[in-house]
TORTI-212482 format. One line per field, with one value per residue (C-alpha): residue number from 1; residue in one letter; x, y, z. Coordinates in Angstrom, 2 decimals, always signed. Each point is the difference from the previous one (the first is absolute). Example, Ala and Ser with C-alpha at 12.3 -4.5 7.8 and 13.67 -1.06 7.14 Angstrom:
num	(1|2)
residu	(a|s)
c1	(+12.30|+1.37)
c2	(-4.50|+3.44)
c3	(+7.80|-0.66)
END
This chain:
num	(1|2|3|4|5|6|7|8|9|10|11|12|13|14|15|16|17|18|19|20|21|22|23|24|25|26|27|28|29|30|31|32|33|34|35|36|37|38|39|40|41|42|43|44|45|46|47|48|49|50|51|52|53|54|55|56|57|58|59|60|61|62|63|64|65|66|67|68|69|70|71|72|73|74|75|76|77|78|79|80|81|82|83|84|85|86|87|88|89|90|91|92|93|94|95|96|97|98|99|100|101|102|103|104|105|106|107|108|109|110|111|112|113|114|115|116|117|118|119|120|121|122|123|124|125|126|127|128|129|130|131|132|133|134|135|136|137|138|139|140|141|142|143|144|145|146|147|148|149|150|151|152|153|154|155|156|157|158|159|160|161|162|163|164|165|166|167|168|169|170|171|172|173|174|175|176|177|178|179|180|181|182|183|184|185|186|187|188|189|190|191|192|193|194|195|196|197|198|199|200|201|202|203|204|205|206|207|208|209|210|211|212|213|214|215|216|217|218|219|220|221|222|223|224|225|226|227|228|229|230|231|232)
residu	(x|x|x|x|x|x|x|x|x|x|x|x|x|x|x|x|x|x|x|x|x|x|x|x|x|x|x|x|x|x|x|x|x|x|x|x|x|x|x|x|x|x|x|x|x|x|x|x|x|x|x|x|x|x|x|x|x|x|x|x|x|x|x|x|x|x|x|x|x|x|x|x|x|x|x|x|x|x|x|x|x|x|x|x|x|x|x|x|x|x|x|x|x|x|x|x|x|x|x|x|x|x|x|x|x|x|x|x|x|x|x|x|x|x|x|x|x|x|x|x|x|x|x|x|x|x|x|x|x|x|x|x|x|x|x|x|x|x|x|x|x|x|x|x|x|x|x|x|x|x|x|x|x|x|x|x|x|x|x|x|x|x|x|x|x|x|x|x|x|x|x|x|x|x|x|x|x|x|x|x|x|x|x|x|x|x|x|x|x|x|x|x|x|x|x|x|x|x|x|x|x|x|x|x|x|x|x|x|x|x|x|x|x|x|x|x|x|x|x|x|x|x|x|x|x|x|x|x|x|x|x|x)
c1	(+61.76|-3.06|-2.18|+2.35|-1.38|-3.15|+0.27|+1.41|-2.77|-2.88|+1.07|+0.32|-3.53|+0.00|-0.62|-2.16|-2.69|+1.36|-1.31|+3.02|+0.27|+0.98|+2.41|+1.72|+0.05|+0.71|+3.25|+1.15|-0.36|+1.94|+4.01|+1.91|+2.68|+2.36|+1.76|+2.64|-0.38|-0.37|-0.45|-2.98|-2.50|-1.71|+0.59|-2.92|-0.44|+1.11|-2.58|-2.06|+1.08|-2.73|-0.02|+1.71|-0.82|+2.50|+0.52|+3.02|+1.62|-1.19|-0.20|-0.57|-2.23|+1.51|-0.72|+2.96|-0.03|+1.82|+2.61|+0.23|-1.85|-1.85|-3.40|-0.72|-3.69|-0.54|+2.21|-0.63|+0.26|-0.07|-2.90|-1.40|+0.04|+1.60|-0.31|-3.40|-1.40|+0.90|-0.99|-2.94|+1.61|+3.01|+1.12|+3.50|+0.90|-1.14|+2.82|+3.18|+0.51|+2.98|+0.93|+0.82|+1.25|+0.93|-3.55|-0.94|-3.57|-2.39|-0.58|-2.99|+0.73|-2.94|-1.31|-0.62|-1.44|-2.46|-1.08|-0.72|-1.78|-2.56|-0.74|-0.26|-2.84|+1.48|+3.27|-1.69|-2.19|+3.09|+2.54|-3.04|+0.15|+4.03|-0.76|-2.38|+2.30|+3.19|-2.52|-1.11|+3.83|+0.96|-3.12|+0.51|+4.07|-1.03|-2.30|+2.90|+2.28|-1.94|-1.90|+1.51|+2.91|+2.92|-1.00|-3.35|+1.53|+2.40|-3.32|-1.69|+2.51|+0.96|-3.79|-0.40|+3.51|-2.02|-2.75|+1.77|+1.89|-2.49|-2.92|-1.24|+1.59|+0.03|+2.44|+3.15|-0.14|+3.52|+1.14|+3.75|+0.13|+0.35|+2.45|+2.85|-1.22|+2.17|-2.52|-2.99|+0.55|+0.11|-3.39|-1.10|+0.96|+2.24|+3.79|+1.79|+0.51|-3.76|-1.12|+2.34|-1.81|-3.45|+0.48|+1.56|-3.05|-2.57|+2.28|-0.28|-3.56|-0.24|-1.73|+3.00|+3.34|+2.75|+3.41|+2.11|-2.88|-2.17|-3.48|-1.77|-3.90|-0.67|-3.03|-2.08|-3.02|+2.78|+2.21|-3.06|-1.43|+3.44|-0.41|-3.37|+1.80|+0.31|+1.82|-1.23)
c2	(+141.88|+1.61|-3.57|-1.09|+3.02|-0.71|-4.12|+1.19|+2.79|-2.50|-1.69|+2.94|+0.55|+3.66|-1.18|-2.57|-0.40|+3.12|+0.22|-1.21|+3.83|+1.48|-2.61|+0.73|+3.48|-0.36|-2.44|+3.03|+2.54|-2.76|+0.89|-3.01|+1.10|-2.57|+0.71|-1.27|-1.78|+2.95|+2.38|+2.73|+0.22|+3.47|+1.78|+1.08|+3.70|+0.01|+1.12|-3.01|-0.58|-3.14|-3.39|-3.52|-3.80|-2.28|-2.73|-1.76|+0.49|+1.71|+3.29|+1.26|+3.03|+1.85|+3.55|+1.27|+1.70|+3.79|-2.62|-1.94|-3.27|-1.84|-1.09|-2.82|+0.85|-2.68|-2.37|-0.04|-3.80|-0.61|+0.55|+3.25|+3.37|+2.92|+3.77|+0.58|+1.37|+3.59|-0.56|+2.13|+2.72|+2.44|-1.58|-1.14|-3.62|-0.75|-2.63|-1.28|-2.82|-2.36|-2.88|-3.34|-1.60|+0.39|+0.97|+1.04|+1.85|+1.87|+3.87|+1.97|+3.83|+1.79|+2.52|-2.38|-2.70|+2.41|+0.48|-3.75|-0.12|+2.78|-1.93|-3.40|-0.75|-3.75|+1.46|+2.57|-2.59|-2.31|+2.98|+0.64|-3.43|+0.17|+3.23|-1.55|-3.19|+1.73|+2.04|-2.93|-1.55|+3.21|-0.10|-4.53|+1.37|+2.47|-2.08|-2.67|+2.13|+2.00|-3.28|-3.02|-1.97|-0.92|-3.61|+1.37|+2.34|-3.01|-2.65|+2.45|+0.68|-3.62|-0.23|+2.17|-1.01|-3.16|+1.18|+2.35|-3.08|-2.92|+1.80|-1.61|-1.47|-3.68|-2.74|-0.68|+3.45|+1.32|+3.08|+2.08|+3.38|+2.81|+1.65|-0.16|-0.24|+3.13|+2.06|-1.91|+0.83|+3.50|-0.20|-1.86|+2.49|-1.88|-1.20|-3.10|-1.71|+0.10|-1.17|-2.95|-1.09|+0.98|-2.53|-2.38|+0.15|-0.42|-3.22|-1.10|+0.09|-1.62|+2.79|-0.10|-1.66|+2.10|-0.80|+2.80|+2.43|-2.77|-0.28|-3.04|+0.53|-2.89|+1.18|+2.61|+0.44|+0.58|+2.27|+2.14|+0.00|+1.37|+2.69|+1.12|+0.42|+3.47|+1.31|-0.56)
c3	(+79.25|+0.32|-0.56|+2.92|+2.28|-0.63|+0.70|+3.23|+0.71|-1.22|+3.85|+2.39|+1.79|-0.78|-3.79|+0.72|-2.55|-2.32|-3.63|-2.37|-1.11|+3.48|+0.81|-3.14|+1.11|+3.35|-1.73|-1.95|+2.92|+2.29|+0.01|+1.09|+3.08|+1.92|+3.20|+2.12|+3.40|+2.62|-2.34|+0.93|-2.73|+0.99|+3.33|+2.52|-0.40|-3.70|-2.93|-0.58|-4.11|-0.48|+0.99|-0.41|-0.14|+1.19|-2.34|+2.19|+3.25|+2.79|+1.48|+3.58|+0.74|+2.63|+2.26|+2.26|+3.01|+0.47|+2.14|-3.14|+1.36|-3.26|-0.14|-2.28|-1.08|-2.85|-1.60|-3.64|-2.07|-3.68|-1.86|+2.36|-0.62|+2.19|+0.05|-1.03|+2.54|-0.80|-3.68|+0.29|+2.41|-0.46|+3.49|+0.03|+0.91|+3.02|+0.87|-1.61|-2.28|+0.37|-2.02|+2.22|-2.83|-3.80|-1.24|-3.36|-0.33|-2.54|+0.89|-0.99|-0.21|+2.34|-3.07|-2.76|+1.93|+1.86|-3.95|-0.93|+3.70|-1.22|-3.02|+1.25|+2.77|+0.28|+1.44|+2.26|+1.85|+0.34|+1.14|+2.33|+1.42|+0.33|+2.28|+2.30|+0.39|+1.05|+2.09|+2.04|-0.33|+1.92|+2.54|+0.45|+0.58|+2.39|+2.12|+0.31|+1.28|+2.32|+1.41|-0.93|+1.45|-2.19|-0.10|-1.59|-2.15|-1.32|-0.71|-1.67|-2.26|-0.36|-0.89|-2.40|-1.58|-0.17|-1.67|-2.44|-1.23|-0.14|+0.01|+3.55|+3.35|+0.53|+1.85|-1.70|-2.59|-0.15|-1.12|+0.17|+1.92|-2.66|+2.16|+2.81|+3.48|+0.89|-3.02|+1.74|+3.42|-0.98|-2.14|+3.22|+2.24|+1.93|-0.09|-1.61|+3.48|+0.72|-3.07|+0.16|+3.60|-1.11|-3.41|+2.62|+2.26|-3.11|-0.80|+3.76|-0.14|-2.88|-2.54|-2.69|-0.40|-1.13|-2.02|-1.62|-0.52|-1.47|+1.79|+0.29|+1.89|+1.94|+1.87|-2.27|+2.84|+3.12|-2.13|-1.34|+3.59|+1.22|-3.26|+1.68|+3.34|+2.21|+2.56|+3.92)
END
C-alpha cells in the first residue's frame, strides 16, 4: 500500500521533485480516509488536526454567515491538496470542508509532517509555493467579485478550466465542468438562474458552445478578452 501512496504522491505538485526518501516518508505518514457524498470533512472553527490530498471526488470549501448563508471559497478537484494553510499555525480551520461526491483522500496528521518539513528543504520551498498560490487564488477571487461582472467571472473560470486541463486555450479544446452549476454559481457568487443566461450569452456570442456541462471554446481571443473584462 504504501508503494501505492507514494505513485500517487510522486503526481501532486506539493511533492513535485521530492528525493525518493521523503516520498516514502511522506507515504507512511499519509493515512488513507474515504467519505460519503455531503459528508463534512473538518468544520471551520474546529482544531486544525493536519491536512489532506484529494485523490477522487470533489470537495467544496465553504464559510457561513451567523444567518447561515454559505460561501463557496474554493472548489477542490482530484489531485489538489486542502487544509494546509493552518499547518504552520495553531489556528483552527478557517472554513469547512464538504464532500460533493464519494471522495476518497490521503491525510497528513499536522505534528509529524511539520517534522519531515524541518528536515527536508525540497518540501519547504514547494509548501512555500502552495502558500503563495492559494494566496493569489484568494486575491484573483476577490478582485472578481468585487469588480467583475458575472459574465467575466464565468470566462475566466472557463479559461482557466481550460488551461488546467490542456495546458493552454485554443478553438475546439473541450473540457467537462468539475461540478454542478448550482455548486458553481455559488463559488461564482451568483445563483443557478444567472449562470444559466450568462453561459447562454457566452454561447450567443460565440466564445464557447455548451452541452450537458461539456465546454467546447470556439473563440479563445473573444472569450479571454471577456475574462479580462470589468465592471462600468
Amino acid at each position: 500500500m504504501s508503494g501505492k501512496k507514494t505513485d500517487i504522491l510522486r503526481k501532486v505538485h506539493l511533492f513535485s521533485g521530492l528525493p525518493e526518501g521523503d516520498l516514502e516518508t511522506l507515504a507512511r505518514l499519509a493515512i488513507s480516509r474515504s467519505f460519503p457524498k455531503d459528508t463534512p470533512i473538518f468544520w471551520e472553527g474546529r482544531e486544525s488536526q493536519g491536512f489532506y490530498i484529494l485523490i477522487s471526488g470533489s470537495v467544496k470549501l465553504v464559510k457561513s454567515s451567523p444567518e447561515g448563508k454559505e460561501y463557496i471559497i474554493r472548489l477542490v478537484q482530484s489531485g489538489q491538496t486542502f487544509g494546509e494553510a493552518v499547518v504552520f499555525t495553531e489556528s483552527p480551520y478557517p472554513a469547512s470542508a464538504v464532500t460533493l461526491e464519494e471522495c476518497q483522500t490521503l491525510f497528513f496528521p499536522r505534528g509529524p509532517f511539520l517534522q519531515l518539513l524541518a528536515s527536508s528543504p525540497s518540501l519547504t520551498r514547494n509548501m512555500l509555493a502552495t502558500m503563495s498560490q492559494l494566496l493569489y487564488h484568494l486575491t484573483r477571487q476577490l478582485e472578481d467579485l468585487s469588480l467583475k461582472e458575472v459574465s467575466s467571472r464565468l470566462a475566466r473560470y472557463l479559461v482557466e478550466q481550460c488551461q488546467e486541463q490542456h495546458g493552454r486555450v485554443a478553438e475546439g479544446l473541450a473540457f467537462a465542468l468539475p461540478t454542478s452549476k448550482t455548486h458553481l454559481a455559488a463559488y461564482l457568487g451568483t445563483i443557478s438562474e444567472t449562470l444559466s443566461r450568462t453561459l447562454a450569452r457566452l454561447r450567443s456570442l460565440g466564445a464557447i458552445a455548451e452541452d450537458r456541462g461539456r465546454i467546447t471554446v470556439k473563440d479563445p481571443v473573444l472569450l479571454q478578452k471577456i475574462a479580462r473584462g470589468t465592471k462600468s
